[in-house]
Structure formats: C-alpha cells, structure tokens
N, C-alpha and C positions, 0 to 999 in steps of 0.2 A: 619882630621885623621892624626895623628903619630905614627913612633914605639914607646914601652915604653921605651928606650933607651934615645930617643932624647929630648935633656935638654932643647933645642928654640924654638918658635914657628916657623912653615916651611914657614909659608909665608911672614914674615920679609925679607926684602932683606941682609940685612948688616949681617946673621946668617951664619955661615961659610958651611952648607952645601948648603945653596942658594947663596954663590960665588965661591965652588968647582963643582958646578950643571951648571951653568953661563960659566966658561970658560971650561967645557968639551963639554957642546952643540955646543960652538963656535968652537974648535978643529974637531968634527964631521960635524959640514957643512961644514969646508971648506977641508975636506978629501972628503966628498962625494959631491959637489960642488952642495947641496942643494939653491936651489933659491925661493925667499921669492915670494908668487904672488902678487897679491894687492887686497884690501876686493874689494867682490861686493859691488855695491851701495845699499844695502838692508837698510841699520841705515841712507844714504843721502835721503834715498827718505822716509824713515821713520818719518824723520826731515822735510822735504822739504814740502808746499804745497800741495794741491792737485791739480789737474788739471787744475781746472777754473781758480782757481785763480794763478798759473803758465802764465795762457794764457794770461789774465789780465793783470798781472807782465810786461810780455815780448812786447804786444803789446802798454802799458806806456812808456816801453821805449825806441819803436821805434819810439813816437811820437817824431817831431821836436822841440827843445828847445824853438824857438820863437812862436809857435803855445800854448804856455801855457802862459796862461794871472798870472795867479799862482799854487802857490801850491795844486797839487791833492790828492784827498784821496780816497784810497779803502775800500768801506763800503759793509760787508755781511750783507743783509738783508735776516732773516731766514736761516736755513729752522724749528727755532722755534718762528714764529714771530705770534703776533694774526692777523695781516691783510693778511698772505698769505696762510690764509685759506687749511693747513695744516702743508704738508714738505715742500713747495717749496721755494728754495734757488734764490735769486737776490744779483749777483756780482755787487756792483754799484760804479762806478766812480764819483768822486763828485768835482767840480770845487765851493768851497764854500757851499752853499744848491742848487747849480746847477746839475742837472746829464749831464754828459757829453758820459757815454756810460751804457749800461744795457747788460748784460749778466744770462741770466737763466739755475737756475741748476737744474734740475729735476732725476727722478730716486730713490728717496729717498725709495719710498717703494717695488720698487721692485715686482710690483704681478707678475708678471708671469702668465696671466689669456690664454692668445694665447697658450702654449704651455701646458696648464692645457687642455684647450679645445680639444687638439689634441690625449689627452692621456683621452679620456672619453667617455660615450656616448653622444648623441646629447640631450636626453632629461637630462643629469645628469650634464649639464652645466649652465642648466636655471637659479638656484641660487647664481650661481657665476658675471652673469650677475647683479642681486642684487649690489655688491659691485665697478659697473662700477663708476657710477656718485648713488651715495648712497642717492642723495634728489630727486630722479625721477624713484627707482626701477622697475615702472611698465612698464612705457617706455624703460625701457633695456629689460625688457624678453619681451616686445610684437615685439619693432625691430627683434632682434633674430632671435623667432619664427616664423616671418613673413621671414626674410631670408631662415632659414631651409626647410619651406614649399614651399617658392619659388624654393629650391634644389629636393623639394619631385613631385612639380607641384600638391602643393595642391590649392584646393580653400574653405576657411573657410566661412561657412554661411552666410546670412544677420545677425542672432543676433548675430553668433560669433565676426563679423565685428562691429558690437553697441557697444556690454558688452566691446571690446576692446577701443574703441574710447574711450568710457566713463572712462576709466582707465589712458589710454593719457590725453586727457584733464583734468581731478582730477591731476596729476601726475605734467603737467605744470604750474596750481595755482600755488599748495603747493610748487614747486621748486621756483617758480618768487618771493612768498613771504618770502622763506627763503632766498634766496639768497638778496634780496634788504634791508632785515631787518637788513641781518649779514653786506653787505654795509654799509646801514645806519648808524649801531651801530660802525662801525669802524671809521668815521668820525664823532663820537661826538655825532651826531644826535640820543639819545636814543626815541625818541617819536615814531621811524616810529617803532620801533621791542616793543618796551612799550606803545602800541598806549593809552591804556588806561590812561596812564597819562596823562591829559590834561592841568595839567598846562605847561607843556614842551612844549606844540605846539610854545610857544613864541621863542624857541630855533632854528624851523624848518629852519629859512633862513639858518641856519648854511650849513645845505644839499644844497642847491641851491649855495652858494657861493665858495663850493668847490667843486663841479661836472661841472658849465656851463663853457663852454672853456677850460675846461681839458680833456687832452688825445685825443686829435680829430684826427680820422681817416678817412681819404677821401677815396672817393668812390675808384677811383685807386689804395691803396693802401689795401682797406680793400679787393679787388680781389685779387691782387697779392699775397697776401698772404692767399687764400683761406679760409678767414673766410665765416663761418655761422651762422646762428641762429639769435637771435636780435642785437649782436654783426655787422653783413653783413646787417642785416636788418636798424640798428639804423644810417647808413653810407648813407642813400634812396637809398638801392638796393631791388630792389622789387626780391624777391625771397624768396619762402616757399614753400619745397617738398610735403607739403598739397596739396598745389595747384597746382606748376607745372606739380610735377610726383603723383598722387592721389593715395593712398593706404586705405584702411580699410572705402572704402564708401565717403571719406571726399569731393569730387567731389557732394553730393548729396546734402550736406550742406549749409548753408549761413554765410559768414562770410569774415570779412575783412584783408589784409596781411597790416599788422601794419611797418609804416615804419618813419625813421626820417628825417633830413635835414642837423643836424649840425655833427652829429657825433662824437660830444665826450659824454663825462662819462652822462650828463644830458639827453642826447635824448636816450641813451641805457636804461636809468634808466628809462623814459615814453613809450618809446617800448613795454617794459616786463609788465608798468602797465595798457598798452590798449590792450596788448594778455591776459591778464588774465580776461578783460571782454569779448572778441572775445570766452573764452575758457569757459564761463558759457553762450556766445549765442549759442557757439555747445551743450552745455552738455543740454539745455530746448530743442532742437531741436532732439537732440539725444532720449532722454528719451518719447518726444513724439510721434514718430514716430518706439518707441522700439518695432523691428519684433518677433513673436512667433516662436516656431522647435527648431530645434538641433543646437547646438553650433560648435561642434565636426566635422569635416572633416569625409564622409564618407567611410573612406579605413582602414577597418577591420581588414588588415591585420598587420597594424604598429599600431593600439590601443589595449588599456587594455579594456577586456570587463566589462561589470557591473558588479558589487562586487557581487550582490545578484547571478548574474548565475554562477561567480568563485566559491562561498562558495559551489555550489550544483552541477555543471555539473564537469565533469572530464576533457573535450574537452575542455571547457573555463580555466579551471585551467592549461592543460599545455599551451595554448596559451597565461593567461598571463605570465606563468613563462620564455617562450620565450622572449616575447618582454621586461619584465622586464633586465634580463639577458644577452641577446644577442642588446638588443640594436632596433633602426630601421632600415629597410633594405632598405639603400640610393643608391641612382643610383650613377654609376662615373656621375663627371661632376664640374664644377664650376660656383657659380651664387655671386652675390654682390648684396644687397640688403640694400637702408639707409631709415632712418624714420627721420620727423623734432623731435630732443627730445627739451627739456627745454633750453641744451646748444646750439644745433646746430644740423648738421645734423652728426647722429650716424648710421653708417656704418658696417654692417658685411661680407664682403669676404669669403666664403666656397668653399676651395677644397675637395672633395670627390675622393675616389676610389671604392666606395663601400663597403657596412657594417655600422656598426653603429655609427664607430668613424670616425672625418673628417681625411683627410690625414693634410690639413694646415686650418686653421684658424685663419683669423688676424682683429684687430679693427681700424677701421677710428672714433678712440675717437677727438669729437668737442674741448675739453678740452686743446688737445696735441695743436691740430691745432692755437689752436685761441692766444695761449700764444706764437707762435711762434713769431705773432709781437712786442712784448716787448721789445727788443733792437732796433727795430724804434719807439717803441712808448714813452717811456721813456725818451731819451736823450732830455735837456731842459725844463723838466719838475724839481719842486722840490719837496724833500725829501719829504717832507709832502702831497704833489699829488697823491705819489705812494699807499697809501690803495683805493684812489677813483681811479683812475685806475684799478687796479685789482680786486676792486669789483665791478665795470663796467664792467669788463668781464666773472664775473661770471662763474667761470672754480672751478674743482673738483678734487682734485691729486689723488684720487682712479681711477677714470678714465684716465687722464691722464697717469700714470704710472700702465696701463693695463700690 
C-alpha cells in the first residue's frame, strides 16, 4: 500500500522517502537510547535438527579422534521405512555397513490412550483397547477386563473363562502368523506370507541365512532389560504368565512353554512357530471340555439387564440407563493386572477413587518394553540385519505409542 502521491515504490531502499525514514529512526534511538534485543532462537531451532539427532550429533563428536577407524555416517532409518513396521524412527550410526550405535525414536503417533482412559468410563474404553497392538484386538479387551474385574473383585464363570481363552489363543495364531509373514516378507522371503507359491520354496534358505546368528540376545541381557513374550522366551528363559501366574483357567490345561537356546532372530522366529501349535493344543482342549451357564459375572448391579425386560419393565429401563450413563460403581483402590499377549506380557495399572471413571490409568505395552534393547542390540550388526532384527521382535507402534 501507498499514498497516491507517492511517485516510488516504498520498499526500494535507494527512494528518498526510505532514506529520509532511515536516518530519522536513527536520530530517534539515539534520543531515546532505544536498545536493539536479540531475536529468540525460534528460526535457529526451526533450522536446527531435532532432538535425536542433536543428541547423535553431539555425542559423535565427543567420540575420540583415534577411536574412529573412519569416516561415520548418520543414517535415519524411518519412521517411513517398510521394515519398521509403522512410525518408528532408527538414528543409526554407521562405520561403513557397520552400525556402530542405534538410537530409537518413537512417539510418532501420539495416542494418548492412558489419559483417554482416565477421562471415560471403564466399559467405554474397551475399543480403544482395539487399537493397542491392532493384530491381537482380543487379547487387549480380555487383559483389560480382566484387570477391571480384578478392581471390581469379580470372578467370571467357567464358560466365561473358555469363550475368553478361546479368543486368546485365536488371537495368538493370527498375530504369530502375521507377524512372521510381514518378517518373512521384509527379508525377501516371499513364500512364508505367499505360501501358496510353491515354486518359491526354492528361495526359503534365503530366511534361514539371514535370521541364524543375528541379533542374539542373551539370557542376561534379555532380563535386564525386562523383555517378555517369545522375545524373553526365545533367549531360554522359561517364563509364560499362562503358567506361572494362571489366569482364565489355563492352570487346567495341557500345554508346553516354548523356549529357545540361541537367541537371535531364528530361535524367536521357531518360538512363535511352536506357540502357535501349543495354541491349537489349548483351543481342542478348550472346546472339548467347553462348560455350560452364564458367561456374565453375577453382580446385577453394574450390568445391563436383558434387552427383552428393558424394552418391557420400567425398573429394568432405568437401571440400564444408570449403568449405561453413570458408568460402573468401582471401589477406591488400585490393582495391576498383566496377561501373556502375542507380544509379551501386557499390563494394565488401575487407580480408582470410585465412580465409574479411573482416577489414573497406565499401560505396561510389551511393544515399548522390548524395543528398549535396540541400542544394544543393533550396534555391530549390518544395515541389512536390521529388518530381521526388528521383525524378530515383533513390536506394534499403536501399542507402543499408547
């Protein structure tokens, strides 16, 4: 904008009103001894890095000169890469095709599912559970609700306890098989996720060559770092909350806790494939021994009645519009309650004060846990190692970034 007057354009510098404008602002700071500040750093940090790889940066160059054999490189792996099976981001230091240090960056998605939980009812969180570890949905609402009811001191039937089992186990095929397929398929191996192609089988060493002796985690190391699932199992640590801590009957069961020797990518990868026959000897076992009765927990007072007496009694109609509405009426108190899922062992935490909503609610996702060791597991490994790594561990960034 100009007046119509003015013959120049205003923003030229060399236009005589933009060097009569120039030395009177100058004449006025230094009458009113105006002092110039200095910009924040909003456009240097806008420029600069992000975080990780700030930290990355800094901690290169406090390495010692003579401790580099040669020249390093800072390679992002992800977080849109197809082997890290979603967002998840890998800061990787690389001495050649050598990794020399692993940095994981997670948070990509942001759920926010703990503080979702705490601003809801108990039963109006079950589907958000859904989107924990999203290739084992069943296995998140039965953990859960088995935590809740452990808050309520419920005890769910014998068939409630079957129909659930039978959910679990379905839940941990289909997860073992997607998950080893998407492995599979990420190291070349199309036959294991395309089985029906048979002439591919000729291809299959391909999987074996690049899983045995990779990524091995020892038994020591897979404790310290509190893995679970067939991840801790595949290290020969005998441990399965089936067994030790029994929940939903599985004490009643027959069945083996599947464990390995060597601990890298190939014994994880045989783990998952003898839980998945251990998990069709529960479901024949399950199904024949399938109890008759009520499913339902008998405490009247936190369920919705039968439909058929809502539509017709008035008594039953405000009593569901209470518990629909108002929620369950939970004792104060706090309980933790974990189930073995697919990944590991998946964890719910419930603070209660009473009412229907939790006061805190937090997840012990297997997912977070297990990707913790990734900066010891990674360094010395090469570029090309890293999909059969991480899909040996078999982690879920919906979960993870609960």
């Amino acid at each position: 904008m100009r007046f119509e007057s003015t013959t120049r354009q205003p923003v030229r510098k060399d236009s005589p009103g933009e060097i009569a404008c120039a030395r009177w602002f100058t004449r006025q700071r230094k009458s009113f001894n105006i002092v110039t500040l200095p910009m924040p750093f909003t456009v240097r940090e806008i420029e600069s890095p992000d975080a990780v790889t700030r930290v990355a940066a800094a901690d290169a160059a406090l390495q010692p000169p003579e401790d580099d054999i040669g020249e390093k490189m800072v390679l992002n792996m992800g977080p849109s890469h197809p082997a890290t099976h979603g967002v998840l981001r890998l800061v990787l230091e690389l001495d050649g095709e050598i990794i020399t240090k692993a940095t994981p960056d997670i948070g990509f998605l942001h759920r926010g599912d703990e503080k979702i939980a705490e601003n809801m009812q108990y039963n109006q969180f079950v589907p958000y559970t859904d989107r924990l570890d999203y290739l084992a949905p069943l296995s998140n609402n039965v953990a859960y609700a088995l935590a809740v009811e452990k808050l309520m001191d419920w005890e769910v039937p014998p068939r409630g306890k079957a129909i659930r089992t039978i959910c679990c186990e379905t839940s941990r095929i289909s997860s073992h098989l997607m998950g080893l397929g998407a492995m599979a398929l990420d190291l070349g191996a199309m036959t294991v996720f395309l089985y029906t192609f048979t002439e591919r089988e000729k291809l299959y060493k391909i999987f074996v060559d690049r899983t045995k002796d990779i990524g091995v985690i020892s038994k020591e190391h897979a404790i310290a770092y509190a893995l679970s699932g067939p991840n801790l199992r595949g290290s020969g640590i005998d441990h399965d909350l089936r067994r030790k801590h029994p929940y939903l009957d599985y004490d009643k069961y027959e069945f083996e806790v599947v464990i390995g020797s060597a601990g890298d990518c190939y014994d994880r990868y045989l783990v998952r494939i003898e839980e998945m026959r251990q998990s069709v000897r529960i479901l024949r076992q399950v199904i024949d021994k399938l109890p008759g009765g009520p499913i339902n927990v008998p405490d009247w007072k936190n369920m919705t009645p039968p439909k058929s007496r809502v539509m017709t009694k008035m008594e039953e109609l405000i009593h569901h519009f209470i518990v629909v509405t108002e929620g369950l009426d939970a004792p104060p108190g706090e309980v933790y309650f974990a189930a073995e899922n697919p990944k590991g062992e998946l964890g719910f935490y419930i603070n209660s004060r009473g009412g229907g909503v939790p006061y805190r609610l937090k997840i012990r996702a297997p997912s977070f846990v297990n990707l913790s060791i990734l900066p010891e597991l990674l360094p010395g490994c090469m570029v090309s190692d890293v999909p059969a790594v991480l899909g040996s561990l078999d982690f879920v960034m919906g979960e993870c970034d609960r």
